[in-house]
LUMMAR-625950 format. One line per field, with one value per residue: residue number from 1; x negated, y, z of N, C-alpha, C, O, CB in turn. Coordinates in nm, 3 decimals, m for minus. Atoms other than C-alpha are relative to their C-alpha. Glycine has a CB too. Layout:
num [NUM	...]
n.x [X	...]
n.y [Y	...]
n.z [Z	...]
ca.x [X	...]
ca.y [Y	...]
ca.z [Z	...]
c.x [X	...]
c.y [Y	...]
c.z [Z	...]
o.x [X	...]
o.y [Y	...]
o.z [Z	...]
cb.x [X	...]
cb.y [Y	...]
cb.z [Z	...]
END
This chain:
num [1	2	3	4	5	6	7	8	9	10	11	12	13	14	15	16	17	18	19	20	21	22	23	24	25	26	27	28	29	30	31	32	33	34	35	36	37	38	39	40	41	42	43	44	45	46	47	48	49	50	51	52	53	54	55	56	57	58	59	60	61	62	63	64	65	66	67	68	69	70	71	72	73	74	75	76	77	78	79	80	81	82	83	84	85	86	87	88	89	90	91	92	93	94	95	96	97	98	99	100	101	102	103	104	105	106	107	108	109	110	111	112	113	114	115	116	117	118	119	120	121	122	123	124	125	126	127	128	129	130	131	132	133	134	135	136	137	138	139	140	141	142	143	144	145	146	147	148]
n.x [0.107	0.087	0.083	0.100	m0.055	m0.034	m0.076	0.045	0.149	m0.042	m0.042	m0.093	m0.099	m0.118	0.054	0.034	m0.082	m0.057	m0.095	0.060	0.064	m0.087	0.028	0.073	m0.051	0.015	0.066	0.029	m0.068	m0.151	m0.156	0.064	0.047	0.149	0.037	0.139	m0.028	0.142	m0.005	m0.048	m0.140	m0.080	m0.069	0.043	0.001	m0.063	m0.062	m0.042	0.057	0.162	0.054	m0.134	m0.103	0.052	m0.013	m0.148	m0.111	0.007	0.022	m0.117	0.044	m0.074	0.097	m0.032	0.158	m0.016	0.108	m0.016	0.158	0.077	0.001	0.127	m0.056	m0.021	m0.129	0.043	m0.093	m0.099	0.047	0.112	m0.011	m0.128	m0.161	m0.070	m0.033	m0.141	m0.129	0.003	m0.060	m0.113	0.081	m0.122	0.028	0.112	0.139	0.108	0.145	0.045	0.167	0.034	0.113	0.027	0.013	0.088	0.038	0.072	0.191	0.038	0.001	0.092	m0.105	0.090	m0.002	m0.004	0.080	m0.067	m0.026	0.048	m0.142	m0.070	m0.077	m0.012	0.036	0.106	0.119	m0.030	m0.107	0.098	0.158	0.004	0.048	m0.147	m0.071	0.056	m0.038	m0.123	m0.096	m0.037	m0.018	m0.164	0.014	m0.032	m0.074	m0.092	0.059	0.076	0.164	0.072]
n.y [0.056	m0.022	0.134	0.002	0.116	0.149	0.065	0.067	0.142	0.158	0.034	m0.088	0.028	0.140	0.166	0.011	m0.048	0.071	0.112	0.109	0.032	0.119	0.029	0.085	0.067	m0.007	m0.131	m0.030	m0.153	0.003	m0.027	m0.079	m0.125	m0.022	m0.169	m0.016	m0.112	0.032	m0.073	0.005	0.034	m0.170	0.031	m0.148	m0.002	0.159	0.020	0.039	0.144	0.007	0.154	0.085	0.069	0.135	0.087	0.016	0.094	0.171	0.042	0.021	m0.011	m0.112	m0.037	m0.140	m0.108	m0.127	m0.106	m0.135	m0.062	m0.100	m0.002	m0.054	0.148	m0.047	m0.085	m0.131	m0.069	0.086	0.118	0.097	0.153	0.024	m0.052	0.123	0.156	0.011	m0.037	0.077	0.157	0.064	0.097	0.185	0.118	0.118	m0.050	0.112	m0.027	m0.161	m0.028	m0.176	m0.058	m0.143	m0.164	m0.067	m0.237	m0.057	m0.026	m0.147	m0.107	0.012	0.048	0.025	0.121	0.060	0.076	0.123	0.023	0.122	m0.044	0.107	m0.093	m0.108	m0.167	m0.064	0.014	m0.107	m0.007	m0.125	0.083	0.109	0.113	m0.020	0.015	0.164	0.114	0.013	0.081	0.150	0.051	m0.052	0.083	0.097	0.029	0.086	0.178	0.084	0.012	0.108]
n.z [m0.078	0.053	m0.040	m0.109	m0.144	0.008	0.058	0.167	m0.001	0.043	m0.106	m0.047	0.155	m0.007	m0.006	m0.110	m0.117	m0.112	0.060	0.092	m0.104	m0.030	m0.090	0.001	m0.071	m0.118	m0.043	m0.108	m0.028	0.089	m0.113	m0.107	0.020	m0.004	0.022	0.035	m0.054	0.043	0.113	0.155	0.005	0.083	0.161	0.083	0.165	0.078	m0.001	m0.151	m0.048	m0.033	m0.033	m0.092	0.064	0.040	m0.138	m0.041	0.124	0.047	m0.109	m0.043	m0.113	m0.027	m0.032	m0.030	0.023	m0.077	0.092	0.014	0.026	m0.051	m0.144	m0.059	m0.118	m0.153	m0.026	0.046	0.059	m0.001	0.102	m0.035	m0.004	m0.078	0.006	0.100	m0.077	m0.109	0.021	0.085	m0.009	m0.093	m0.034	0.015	0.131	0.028	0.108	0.035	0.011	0.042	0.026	m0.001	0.065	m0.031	0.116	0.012	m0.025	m0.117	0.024	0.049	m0.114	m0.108	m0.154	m0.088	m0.045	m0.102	m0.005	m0.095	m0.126	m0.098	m0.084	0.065	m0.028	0.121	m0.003	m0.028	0.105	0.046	0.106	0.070	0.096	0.115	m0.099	m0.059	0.071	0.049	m0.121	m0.026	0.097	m0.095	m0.152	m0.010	0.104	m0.065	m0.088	0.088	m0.020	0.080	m0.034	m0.077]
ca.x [m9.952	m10.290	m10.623	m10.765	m10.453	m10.524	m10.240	m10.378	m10.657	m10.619	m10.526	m10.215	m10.043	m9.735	m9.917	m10.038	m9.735	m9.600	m9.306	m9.515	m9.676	m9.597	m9.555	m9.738	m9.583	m9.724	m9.878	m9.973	m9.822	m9.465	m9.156	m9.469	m9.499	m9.792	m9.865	m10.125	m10.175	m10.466	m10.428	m10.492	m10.197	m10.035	m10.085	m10.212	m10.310	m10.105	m9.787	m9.720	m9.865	m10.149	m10.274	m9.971	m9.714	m9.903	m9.959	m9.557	m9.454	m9.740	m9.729	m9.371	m9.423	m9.279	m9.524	m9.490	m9.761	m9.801	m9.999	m10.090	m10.401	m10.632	m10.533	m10.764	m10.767	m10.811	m10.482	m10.543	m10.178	m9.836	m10.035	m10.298	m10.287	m10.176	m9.874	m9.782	m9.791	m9.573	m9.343	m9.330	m9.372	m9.105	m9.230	m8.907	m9.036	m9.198	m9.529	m9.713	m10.031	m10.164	m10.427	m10.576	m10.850	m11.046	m11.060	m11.350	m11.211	m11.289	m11.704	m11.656	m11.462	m11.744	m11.429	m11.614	m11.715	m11.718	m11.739	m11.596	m11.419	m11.421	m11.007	m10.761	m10.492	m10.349	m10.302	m10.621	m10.790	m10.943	m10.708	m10.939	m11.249	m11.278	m11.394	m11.049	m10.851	m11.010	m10.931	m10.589	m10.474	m10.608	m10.491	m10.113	m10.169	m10.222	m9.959	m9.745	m9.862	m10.016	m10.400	m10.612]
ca.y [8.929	9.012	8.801	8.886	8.673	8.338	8.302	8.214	7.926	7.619	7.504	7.697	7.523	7.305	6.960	7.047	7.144	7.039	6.839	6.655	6.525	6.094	5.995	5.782	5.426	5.433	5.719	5.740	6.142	5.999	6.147	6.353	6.691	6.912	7.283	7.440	7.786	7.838	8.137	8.003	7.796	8.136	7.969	8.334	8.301	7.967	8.070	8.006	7.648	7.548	7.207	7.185	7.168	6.861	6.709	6.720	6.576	6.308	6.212	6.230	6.450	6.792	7.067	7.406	7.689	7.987	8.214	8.556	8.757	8.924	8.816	8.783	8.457	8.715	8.922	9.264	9.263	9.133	8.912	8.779	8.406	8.422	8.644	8.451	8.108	8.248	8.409	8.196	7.851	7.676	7.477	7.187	7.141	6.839	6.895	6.554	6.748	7.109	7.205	7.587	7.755	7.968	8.337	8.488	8.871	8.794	8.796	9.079	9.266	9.242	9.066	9.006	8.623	8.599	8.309	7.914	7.922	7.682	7.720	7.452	7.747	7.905	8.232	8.247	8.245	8.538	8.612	8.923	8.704	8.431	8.200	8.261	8.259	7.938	7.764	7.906	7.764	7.439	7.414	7.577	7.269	7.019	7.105	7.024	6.706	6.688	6.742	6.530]
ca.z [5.053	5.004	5.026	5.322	5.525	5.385	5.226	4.880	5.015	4.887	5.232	5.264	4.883	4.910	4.919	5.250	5.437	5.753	5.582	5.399	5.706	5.757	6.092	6.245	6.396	6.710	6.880	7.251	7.268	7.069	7.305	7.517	7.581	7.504	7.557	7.372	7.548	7.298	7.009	6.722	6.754	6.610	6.224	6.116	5.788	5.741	5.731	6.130	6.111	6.260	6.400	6.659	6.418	6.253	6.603	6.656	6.312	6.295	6.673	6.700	6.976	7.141	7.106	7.286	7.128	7.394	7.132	7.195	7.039	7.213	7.573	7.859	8.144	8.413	8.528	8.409	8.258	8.159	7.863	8.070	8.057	8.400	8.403	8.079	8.288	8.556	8.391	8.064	8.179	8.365	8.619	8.612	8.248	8.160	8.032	7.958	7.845	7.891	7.681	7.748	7.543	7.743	7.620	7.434	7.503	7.817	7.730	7.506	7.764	8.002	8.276	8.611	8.648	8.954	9.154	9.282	9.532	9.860	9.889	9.701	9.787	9.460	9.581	9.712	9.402	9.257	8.953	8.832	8.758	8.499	8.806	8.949	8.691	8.544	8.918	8.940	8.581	8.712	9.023	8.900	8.629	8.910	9.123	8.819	8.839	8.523	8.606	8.813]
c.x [m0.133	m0.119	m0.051	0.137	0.010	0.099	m0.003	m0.111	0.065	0.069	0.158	0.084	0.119	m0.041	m0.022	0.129	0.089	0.102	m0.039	m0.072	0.041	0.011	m0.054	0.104	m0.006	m0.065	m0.010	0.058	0.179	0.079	m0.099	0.027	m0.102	0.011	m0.115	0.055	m0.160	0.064	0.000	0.060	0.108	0.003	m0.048	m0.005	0.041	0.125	0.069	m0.024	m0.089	0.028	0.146	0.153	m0.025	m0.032	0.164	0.054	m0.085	0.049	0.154	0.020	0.061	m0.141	0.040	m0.147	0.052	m0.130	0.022	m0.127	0.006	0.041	m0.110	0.086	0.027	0.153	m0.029	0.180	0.165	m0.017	m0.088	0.087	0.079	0.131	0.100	0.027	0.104	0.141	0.060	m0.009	0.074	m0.071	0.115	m0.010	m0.066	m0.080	m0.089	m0.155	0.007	m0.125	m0.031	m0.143	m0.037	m0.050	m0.161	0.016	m0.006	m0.152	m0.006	0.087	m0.073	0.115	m0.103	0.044	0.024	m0.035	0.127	0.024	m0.009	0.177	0.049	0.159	0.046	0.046	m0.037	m0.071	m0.024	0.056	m0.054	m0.109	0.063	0.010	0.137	0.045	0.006	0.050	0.144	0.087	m0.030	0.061	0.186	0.018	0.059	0.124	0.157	0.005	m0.066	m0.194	m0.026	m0.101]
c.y [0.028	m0.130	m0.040	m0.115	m0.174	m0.064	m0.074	m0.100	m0.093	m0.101	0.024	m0.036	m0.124	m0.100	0.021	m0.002	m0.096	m0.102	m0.086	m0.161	m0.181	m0.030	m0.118	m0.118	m0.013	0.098	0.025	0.179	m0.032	0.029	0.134	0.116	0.057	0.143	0.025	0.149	0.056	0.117	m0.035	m0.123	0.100	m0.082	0.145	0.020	m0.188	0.010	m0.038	m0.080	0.029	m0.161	m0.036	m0.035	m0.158	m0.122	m0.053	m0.036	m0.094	m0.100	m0.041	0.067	0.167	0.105	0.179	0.060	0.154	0.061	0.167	0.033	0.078	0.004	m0.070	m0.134	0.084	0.076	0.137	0.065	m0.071	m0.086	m0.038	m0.111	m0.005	0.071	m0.119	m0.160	m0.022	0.094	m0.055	m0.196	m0.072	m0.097	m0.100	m0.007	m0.100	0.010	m0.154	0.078	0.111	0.006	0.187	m0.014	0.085	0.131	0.071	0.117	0.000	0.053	0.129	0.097	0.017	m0.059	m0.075	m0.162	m0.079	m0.156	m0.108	m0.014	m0.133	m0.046	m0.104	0.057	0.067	0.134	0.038	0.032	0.162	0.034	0.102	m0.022	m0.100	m0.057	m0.027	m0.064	m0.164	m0.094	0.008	m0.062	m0.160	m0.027	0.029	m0.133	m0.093	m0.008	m0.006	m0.096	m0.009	0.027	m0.048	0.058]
c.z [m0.069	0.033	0.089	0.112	m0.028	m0.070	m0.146	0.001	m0.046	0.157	0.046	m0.150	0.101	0.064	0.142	0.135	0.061	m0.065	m0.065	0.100	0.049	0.183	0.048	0.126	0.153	0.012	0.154	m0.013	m0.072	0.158	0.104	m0.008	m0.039	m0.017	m0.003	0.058	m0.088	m0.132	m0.133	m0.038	m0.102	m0.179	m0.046	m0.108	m0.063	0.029	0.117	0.023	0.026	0.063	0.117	m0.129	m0.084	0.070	m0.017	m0.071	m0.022	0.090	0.073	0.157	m0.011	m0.002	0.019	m0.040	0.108	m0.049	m0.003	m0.024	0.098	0.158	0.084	0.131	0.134	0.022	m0.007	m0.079	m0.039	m0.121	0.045	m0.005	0.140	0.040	m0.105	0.039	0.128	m0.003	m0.139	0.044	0.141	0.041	0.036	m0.148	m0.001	m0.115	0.044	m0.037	m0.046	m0.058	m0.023	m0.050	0.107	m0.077	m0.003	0.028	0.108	0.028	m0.039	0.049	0.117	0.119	0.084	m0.012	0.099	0.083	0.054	0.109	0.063	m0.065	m0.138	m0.045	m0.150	0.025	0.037	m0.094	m0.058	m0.151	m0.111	m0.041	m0.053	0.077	0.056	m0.040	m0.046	0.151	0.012	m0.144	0.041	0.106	m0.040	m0.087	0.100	0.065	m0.087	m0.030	m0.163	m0.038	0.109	0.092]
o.x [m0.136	m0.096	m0.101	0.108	0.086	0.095	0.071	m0.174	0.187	0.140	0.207	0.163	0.117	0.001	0.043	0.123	0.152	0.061	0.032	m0.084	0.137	m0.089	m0.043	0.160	0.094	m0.113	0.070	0.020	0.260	0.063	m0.037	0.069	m0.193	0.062	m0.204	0.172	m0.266	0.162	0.074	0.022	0.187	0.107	m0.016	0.076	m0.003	0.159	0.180	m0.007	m0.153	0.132	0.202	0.224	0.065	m0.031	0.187	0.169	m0.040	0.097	0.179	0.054	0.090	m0.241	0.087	m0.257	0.157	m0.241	0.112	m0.217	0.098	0.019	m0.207	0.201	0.103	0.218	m0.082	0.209	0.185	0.084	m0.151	0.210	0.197	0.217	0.189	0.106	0.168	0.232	0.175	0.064	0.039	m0.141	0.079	0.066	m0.162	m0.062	m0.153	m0.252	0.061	m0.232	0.019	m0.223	0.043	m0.118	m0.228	m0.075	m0.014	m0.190	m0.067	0.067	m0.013	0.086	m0.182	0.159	0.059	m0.136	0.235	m0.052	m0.049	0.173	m0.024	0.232	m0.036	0.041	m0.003	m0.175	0.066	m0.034	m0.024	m0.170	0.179	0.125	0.171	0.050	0.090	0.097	0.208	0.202	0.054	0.064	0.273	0.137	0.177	0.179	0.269	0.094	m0.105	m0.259	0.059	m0.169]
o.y [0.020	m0.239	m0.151	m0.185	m0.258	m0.183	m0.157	m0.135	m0.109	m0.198	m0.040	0.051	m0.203	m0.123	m0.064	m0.043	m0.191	m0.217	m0.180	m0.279	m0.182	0.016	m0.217	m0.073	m0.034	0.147	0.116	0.157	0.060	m0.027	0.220	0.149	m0.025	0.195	m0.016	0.187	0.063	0.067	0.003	m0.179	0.076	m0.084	0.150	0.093	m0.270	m0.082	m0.089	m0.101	0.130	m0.226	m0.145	m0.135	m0.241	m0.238	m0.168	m0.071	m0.192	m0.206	m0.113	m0.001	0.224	0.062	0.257	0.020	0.218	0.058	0.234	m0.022	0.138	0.107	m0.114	m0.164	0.055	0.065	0.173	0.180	m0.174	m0.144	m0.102	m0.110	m0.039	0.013	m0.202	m0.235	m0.115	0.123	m0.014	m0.290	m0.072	m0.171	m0.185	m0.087	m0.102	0.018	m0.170	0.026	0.151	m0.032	0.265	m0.103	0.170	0.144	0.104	0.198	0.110	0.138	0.219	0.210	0.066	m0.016	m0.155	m0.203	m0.196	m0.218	m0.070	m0.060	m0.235	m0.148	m0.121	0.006	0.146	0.217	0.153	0.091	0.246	0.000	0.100	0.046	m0.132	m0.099	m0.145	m0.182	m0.253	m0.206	m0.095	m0.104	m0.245	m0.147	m0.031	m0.163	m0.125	m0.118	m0.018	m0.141	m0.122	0.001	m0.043	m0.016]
o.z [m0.191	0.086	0.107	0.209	0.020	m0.102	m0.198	m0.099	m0.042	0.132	0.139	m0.186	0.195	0.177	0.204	0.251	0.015	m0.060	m0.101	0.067	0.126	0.238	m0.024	0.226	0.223	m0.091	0.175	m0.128	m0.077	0.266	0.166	m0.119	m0.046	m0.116	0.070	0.054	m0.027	m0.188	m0.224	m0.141	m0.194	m0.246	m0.165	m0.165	m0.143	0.103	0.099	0.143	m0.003	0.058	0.134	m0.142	m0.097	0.028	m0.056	m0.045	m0.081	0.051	0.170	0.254	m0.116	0.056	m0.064	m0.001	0.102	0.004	m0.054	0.038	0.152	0.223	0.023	0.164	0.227	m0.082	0.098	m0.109	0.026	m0.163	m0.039	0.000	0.150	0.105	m0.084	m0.019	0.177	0.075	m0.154	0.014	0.259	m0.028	0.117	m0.203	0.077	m0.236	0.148	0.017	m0.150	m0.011	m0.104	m0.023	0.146	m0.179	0.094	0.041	0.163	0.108	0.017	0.005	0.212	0.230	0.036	m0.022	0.107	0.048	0.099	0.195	0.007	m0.135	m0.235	m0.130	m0.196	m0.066	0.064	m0.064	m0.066	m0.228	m0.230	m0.124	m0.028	0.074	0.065	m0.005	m0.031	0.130	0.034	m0.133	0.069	0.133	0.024	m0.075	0.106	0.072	m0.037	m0.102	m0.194	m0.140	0.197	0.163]
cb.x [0.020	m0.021	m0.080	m0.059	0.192	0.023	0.074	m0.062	m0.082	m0.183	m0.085	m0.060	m0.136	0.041	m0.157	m0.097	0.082	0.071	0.087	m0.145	0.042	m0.079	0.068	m0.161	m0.022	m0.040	0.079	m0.163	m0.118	0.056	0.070	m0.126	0.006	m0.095	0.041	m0.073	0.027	m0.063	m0.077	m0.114	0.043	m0.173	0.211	m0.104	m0.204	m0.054	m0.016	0.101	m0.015	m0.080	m0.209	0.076	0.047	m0.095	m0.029	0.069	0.054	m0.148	m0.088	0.021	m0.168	0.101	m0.105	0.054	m0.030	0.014	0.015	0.062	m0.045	0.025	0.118	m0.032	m0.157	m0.133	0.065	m0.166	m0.075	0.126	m0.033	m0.085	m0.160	m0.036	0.002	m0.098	m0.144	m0.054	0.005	m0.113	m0.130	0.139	m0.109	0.234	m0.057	0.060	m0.114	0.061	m0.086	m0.011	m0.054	0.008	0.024	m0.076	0.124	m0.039	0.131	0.015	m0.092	0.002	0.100	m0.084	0.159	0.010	m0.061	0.087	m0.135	m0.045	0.108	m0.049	0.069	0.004	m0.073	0.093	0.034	m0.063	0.050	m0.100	0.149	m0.037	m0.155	m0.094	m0.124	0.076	m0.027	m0.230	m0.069	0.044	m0.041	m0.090	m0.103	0.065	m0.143	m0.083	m0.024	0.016	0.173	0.092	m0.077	m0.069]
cb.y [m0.151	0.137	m0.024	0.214	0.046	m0.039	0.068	0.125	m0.070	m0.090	0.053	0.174	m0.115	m0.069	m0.061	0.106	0.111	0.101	0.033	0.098	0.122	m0.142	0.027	0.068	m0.078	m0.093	0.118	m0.045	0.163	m0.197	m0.217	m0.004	0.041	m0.080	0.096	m0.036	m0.002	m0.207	0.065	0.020	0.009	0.223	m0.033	0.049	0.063	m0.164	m0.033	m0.005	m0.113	0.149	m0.003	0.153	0.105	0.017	0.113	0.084	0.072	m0.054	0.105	m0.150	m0.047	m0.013	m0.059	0.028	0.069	m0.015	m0.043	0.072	0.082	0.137	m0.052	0.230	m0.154	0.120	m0.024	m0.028	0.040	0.067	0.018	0.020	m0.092	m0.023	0.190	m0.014	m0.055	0.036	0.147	0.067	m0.097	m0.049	0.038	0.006	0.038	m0.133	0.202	m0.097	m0.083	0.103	m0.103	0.098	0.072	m0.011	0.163	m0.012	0.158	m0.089	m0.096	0.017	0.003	0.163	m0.131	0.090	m0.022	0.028	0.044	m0.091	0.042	0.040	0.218	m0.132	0.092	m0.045	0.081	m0.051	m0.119	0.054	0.050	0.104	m0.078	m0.036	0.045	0.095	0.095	m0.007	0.030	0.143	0.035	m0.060	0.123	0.187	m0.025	m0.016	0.106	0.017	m0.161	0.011	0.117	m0.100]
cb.z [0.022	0.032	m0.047	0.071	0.050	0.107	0.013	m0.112	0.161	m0.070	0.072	0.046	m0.193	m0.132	m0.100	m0.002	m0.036	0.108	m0.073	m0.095	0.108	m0.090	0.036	0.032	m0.049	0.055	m0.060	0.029	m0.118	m0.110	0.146	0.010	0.068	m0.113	0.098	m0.177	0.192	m0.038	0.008	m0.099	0.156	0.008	m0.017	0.010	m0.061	0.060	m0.070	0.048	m0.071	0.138	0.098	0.170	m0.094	m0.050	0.167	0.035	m0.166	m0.023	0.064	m0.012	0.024	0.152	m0.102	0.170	m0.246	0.172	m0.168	0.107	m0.140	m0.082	0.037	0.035	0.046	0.043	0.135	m0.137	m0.117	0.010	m0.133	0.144	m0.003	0.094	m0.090	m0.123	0.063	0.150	0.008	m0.074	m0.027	m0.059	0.113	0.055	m0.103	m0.016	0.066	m0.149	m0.076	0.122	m0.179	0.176	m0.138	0.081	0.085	m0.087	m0.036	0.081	m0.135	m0.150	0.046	0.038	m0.034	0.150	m0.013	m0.002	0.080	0.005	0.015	0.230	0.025	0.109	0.103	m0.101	0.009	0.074	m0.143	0.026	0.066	0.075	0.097	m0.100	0.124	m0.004	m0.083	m0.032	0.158	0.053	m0.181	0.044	0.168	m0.080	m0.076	0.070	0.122	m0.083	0.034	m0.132	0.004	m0.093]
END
């Protein structure tokens, strides 16, 4: 291992690691679900941890990471965010709480913005702009019942 992956920070010693972690007695998320669909979930230069595994051993809590670099909210491919949501997440799972990052390589791929739709419809949405994309992960969210 060299220096540039983190692995030699002070962050990344023994003392810190996930097993060490107490749980906590009560916890509003204990028994929940929670999908982070958010990259740096990945743990990169920590050894594959990152903040969800510390969620799921203080919180007593289930935590799915759907981490991929360098993917893109619009549909451009079989790692956009939404391919990866409909062919990766099962919709008879129980997901107590989604949390999605939206993607910076969408900015610095110039991906059209586009615009808000009227339509409530998820496969009206446009799927090729951000504006889309961004309505159809909510709206595929809600009709999992767990967005509002």
């Amino acid at each position: 291992m060299n220096k540039k992956t983190g692995y030699f920070k002070k962050g990344n010693s023994v003392r810190y690691d996930v097993s060490r972690i107490p749980f906590k007695k009560t916890s509003p998320l204990k028994g929940k679900t929670v999908v982070f669909w958010i990259s740096v979930t990945k743990g990169f230069a920590a050894h594959n941890n990152s903040f969800a595994e510390y969620i799921a051993k203080k919180d007593s809590c289930i935590c799915i990471k759907e981490a991929v670099n360098g993917t893109t909210l619009i549909d451009n491919g079989e790692d956009s965010y939404i391919e990866r949501m409909r062919d990766r997440l099962d919709p008879k799972q129980q997901v107590d709480l989604f949390i999605c990052q939206l993607s910076t390589n969408d900015a610095t791929r110039n991906s059209p913005l586009g615009e808000i739709s009227e339509s409530r419809d998820l496969e009206s949405f446009d799927v090729e702009t951000v504006c889309g994309a961004i309505e159809y992960i909510m709206h595929m969210q809600k009709k999992r019942g767990i967005a509002r």
